[in-house]
C-alpha positions as CSV (number, residue, x, y, z in Angstrom):
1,X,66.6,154.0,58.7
2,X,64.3,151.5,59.6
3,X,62.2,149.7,57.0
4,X,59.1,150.0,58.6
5,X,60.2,153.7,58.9
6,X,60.9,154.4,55.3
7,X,57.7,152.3,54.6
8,X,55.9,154.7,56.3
9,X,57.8,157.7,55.1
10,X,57.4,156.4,51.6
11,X,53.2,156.3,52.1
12,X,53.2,159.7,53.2
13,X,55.4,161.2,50.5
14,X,53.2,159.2,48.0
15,X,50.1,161.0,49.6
16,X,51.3,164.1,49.4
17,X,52.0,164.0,45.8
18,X,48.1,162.8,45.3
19,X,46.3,165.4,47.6
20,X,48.3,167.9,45.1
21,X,48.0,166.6,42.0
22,X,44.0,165.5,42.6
23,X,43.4,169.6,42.9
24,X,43.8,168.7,38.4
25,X,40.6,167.7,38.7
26,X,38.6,170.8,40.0
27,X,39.9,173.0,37.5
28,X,39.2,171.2,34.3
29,X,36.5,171.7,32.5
30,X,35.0,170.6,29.3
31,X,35.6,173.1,26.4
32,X,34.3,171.4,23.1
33,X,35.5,167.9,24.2
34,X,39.4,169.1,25.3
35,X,40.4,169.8,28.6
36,X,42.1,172.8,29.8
37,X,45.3,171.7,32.4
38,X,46.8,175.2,31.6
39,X,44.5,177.0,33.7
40,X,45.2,174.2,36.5
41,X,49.1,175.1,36.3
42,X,48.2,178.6,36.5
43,X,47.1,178.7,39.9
44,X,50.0,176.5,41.7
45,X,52.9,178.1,43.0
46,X,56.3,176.6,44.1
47,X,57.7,177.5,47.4
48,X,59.6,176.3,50.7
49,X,62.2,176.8,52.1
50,X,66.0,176.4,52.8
51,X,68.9,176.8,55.6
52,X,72.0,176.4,56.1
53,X,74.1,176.8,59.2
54,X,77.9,175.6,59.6
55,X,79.8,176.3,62.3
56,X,82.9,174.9,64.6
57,X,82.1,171.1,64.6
58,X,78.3,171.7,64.1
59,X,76.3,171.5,60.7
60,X,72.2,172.3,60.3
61,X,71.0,171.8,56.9
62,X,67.1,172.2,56.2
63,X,64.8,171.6,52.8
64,X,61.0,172.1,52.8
65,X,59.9,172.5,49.4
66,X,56.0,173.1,49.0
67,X,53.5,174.0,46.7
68,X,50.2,175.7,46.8
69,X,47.0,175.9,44.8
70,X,45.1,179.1,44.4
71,X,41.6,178.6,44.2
72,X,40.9,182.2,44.3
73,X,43.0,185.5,45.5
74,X,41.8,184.2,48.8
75,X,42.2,180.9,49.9
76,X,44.7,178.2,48.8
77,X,45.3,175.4,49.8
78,X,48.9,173.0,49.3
79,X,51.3,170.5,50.7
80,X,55.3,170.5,51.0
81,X,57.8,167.8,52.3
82,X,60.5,168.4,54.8
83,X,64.0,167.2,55.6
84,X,66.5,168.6,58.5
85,X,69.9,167.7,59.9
86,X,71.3,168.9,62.6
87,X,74.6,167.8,64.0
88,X,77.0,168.9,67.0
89,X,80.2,167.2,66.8
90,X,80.7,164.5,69.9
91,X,77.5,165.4,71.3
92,X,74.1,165.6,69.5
93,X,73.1,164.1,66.1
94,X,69.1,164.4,64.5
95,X,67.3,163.7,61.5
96,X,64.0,165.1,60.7
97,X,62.0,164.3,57.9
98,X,58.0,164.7,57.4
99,X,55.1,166.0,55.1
100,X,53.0,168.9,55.7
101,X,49.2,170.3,54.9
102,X,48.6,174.0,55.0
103,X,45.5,176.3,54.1
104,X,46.0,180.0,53.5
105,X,43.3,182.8,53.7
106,X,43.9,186.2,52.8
107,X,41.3,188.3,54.0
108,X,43.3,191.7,52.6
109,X,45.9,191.8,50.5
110,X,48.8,192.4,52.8
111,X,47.5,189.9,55.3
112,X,47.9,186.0,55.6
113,X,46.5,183.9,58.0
114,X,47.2,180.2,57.8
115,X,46.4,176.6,58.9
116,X,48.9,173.7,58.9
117,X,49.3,170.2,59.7
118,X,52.3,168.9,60.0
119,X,53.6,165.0,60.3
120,X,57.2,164.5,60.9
121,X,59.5,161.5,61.9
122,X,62.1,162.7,64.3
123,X,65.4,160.2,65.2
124,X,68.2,161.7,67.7
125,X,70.7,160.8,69.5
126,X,73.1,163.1,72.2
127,X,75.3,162.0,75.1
128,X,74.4,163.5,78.3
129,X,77.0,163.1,81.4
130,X,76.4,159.5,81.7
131,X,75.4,157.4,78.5
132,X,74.5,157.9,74.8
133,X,70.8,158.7,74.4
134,X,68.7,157.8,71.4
135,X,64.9,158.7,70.6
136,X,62.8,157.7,67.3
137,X,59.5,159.1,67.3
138,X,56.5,160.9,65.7
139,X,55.5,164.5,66.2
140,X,52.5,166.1,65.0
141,X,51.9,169.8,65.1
142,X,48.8,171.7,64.3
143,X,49.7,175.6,63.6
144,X,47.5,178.4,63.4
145,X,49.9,181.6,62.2
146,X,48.9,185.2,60.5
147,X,51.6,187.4,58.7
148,X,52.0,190.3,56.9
149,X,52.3,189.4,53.2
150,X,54.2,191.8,50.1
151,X,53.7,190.2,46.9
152,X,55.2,186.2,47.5
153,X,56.4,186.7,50.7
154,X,54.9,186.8,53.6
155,X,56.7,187.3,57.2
156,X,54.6,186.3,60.1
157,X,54.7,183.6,63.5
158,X,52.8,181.2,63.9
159,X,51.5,178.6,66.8
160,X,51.6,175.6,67.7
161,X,48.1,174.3,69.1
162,X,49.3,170.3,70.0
163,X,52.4,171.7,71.5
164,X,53.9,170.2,74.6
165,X,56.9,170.9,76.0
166,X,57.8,167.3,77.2
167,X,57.4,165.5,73.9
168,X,57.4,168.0,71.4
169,X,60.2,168.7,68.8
170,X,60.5,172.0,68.8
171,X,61.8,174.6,71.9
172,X,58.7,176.0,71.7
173,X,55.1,176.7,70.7
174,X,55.7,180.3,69.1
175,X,57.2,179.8,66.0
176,X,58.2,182.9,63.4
177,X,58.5,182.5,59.7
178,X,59.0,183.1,56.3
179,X,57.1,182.0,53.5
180,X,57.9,182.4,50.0
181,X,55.9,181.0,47.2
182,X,56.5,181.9,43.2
């Protein structure tokens, strides 16, 4: 990995870790001169996600832990980091790592809708007929999505509104999910 790369990379996991730890802040308040983090901790939960897919001469591994703050049983907002590798033996190799921002509303109980930004650094390289190909870039999506939610899971799709099929990461702009948070 480059240095400016992991530079860059380092900066955005640093951020990350700020936005969700400056959320402290709005739920302290002053109770006889002590604060009160324990209501703060209350309303985060832990989430993400995880897959794993090994086959004949190909390996796809993906982490995306996350977290969320609940500011009410409506909206909450959170961040998570990301990592994927994907490898097919003697043809395609690619590392994906990023950081992403998400909002949730729940109108109802059983329904999520959701907004999400998400930065990630994507390096591959394949061989095609001819030569070796390698590509190092960034990708941003911004996804609007809505899902049926039971409890901490909700199941839903969501959509990619900066999607294009040229330069973009992904296959395509329709994306399904799964998202668990406890």
């Amino acid at each position: 990995m480059k240095k400016n790369t992991f530079c860059t990379l380092a900066k955005s996991a640093l951020l990350t870790l700020i936005l969700l730890f400056s959320f402290s802040g709005f739920s302290q308040e002053s109770s006889g001169g002590k604060s009160d983090t324990g209501d703060f901790w209350d309303k985060v939960q832990f989430g993400g996600g995880f897959g794993l897919a090994i086959g004949n001469g190909f390996t796809d591994i993906t982490i995306a832990p996350s977290a969320i703050y609940n500011f009410n049983e409506h909206f909450a907002l959170g961040t998570g980091l990301q990592y994927s590798r994907l490898k097919q033996k003697n043809f395609y190799d690619s590392n994906v790592v990023g950081a992403t921002l998400i909002g949730l509303f729940n109108p109802i109980e059983e329904i999520q809708l959701s907004l999400e930004l998400e930065q990630v650094h994507v390096n591959t390289s394949y061989t095609d007929l001819y030569n070796n190909v390698k590509r190092s870039f960034w990708n941003t999506g911004l996804y609007v999505g809505g899902g049926y939610r039971a409890d901490n899971v909700t199941i839903g799709a969501r959509f990619n509104l900066l999607f294009d099929k040229d330069k973009d990461l992904y296959g395509d702009a329709f994306m399904p999910f799964v998202r668990v948070y406890f």
